[in-house]
Every structure is written in C-alpha cells, then in structure tokens.
C-alpha positions, 0 to 999 in steps of 0.5 A: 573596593573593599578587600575580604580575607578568607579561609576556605578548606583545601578539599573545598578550594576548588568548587569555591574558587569556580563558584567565584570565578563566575561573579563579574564584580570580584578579583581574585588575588591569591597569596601563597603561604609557606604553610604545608597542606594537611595532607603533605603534613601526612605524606611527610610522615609516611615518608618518614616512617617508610624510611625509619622501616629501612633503617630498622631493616639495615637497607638504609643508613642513619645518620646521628641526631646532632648532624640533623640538627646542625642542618636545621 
C-alpha cells in the first residue's frame, strides 16, 4: 500500500472527504495540525480589535505589555 500526503482547501475539506469516502480501496487517516485555519486567524483578529474598542472606550481594562509578553 503506498501513502499520499495531500493538501486540500478547508472550504473544499468536506466534498473531497465525501468524494473519497465512497472509493472502496482508499483509508482515510486524518492527523490534526496544531495550525489555526484561515478563518480562525481572522475571527482571532475581530476578536482583538472588538476588545482594543473596549479599551479605547474605557469599558474594559488593559494590562501593560511586559506582562503579555511574560505569559507567552
């Protein structure tokens, strides 16, 4: 049996995963990467910028830079 690494569109993920699923001679064997999609990269950054407005207003609280920077 011979193994294929393939790279395939998330918004495509699904039909080619239905598409497979009905070929008798392939085995599916999914790995999870650690890797954000595209589209949580972008509602990660919405979320940011709705919490930087929030500072900005004074309706929520900032914390400095360093101690950011120590979490990571």
């Amino acid at each position: 049996m011979t193994t294929i690494t393939l790279e395939v569109q998330d918004k495509k993920l699904k039909f080619f995963k239905d598409l497979i699923k009905h070929l008798s001679f392939v085995k599916i064997k999914e790995e999870h990467l650690d890797e954000d999609t595209d589209e949580q990269v972008i509602e990660n950054i919405r979320q940011a910028i709705k919490e930087m407005r929030l500072v900005e207003q004074g309706k929520a609280k900032s914390r400095p830079a360093r101690e950011f920077l120590d979490e990571l």
